[in-house]
C-alpha positions in Angstrom: -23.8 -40.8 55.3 -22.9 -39.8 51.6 -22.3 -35.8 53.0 -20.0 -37.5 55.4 -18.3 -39.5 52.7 -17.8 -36.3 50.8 -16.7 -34.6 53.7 -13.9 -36.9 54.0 -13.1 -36.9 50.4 -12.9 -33.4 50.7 -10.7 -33.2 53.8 -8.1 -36.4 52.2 -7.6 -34.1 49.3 -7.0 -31.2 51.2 -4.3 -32.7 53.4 -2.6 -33.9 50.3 -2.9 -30.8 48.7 -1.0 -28.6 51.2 1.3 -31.2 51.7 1.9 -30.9 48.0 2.4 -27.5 48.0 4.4 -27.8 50.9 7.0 -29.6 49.3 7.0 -27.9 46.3 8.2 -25.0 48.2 10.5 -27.0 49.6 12.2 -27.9 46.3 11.5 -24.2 45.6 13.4 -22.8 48.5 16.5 -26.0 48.2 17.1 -24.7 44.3 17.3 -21.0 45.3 19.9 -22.0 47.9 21.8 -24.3 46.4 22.0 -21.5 43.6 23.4 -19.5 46.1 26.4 -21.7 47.4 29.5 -21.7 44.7 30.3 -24.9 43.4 34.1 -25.7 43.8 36.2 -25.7 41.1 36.3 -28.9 39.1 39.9 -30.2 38.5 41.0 -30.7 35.4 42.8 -34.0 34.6 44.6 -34.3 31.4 45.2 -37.1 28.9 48.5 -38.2 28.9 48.0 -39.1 32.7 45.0 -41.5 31.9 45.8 -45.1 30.9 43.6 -46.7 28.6 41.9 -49.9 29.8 43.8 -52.9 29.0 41.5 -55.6 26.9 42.7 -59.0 26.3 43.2 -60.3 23.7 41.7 -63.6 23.0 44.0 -66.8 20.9 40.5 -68.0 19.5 39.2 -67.2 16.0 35.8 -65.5 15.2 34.5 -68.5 13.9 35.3 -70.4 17.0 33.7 -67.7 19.2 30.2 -67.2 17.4 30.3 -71.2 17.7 30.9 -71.3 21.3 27.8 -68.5 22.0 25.3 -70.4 19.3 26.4 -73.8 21.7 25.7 -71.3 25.0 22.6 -69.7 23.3 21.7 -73.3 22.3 22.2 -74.8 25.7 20.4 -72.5 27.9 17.1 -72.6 25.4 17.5 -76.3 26.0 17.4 -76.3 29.4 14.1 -74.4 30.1 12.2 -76.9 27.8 
């Protein structure tokens, strides 16, 4: 029974071995192509045509802000109590 048990061990690993090695040369044989094919050329776009992201601007005051997140932060620790 144990030399069958080792038998098997034996046999799992193998199969997971070659499948191993199997892929490997897959990945293997996939870089060397895809070395192979040119890459197209990248197009270039320049800065004057790219708009920076508008951000809005906010009427409250830093003081009223960090008081609205401490009474969020303050809330939310409340509630899982």
């Amino acid at each position: 029974m144990l030399v069958d048990g080792v038998r098997l061990l034996v046999l799992g690993m193998g199969m997971v071995f070659a499948f191993l090695l199997l892929l490997y040369g897959c990945v293997l044989l996939l870089g060397q192509l895809m070395a192979r094919i040119p890459l197209p050329e990248t197009i270039s776009i320049t800065s004057s045509r790219i708009k920076p992201p508008v951000v809005p601007r906010s009427s409250a005051s830093e003081g009223e802000v960090i008081a609205v997140i401490s009474a969020a932060v303050r809330e939310y620790r409340d509630r899982d109590r």
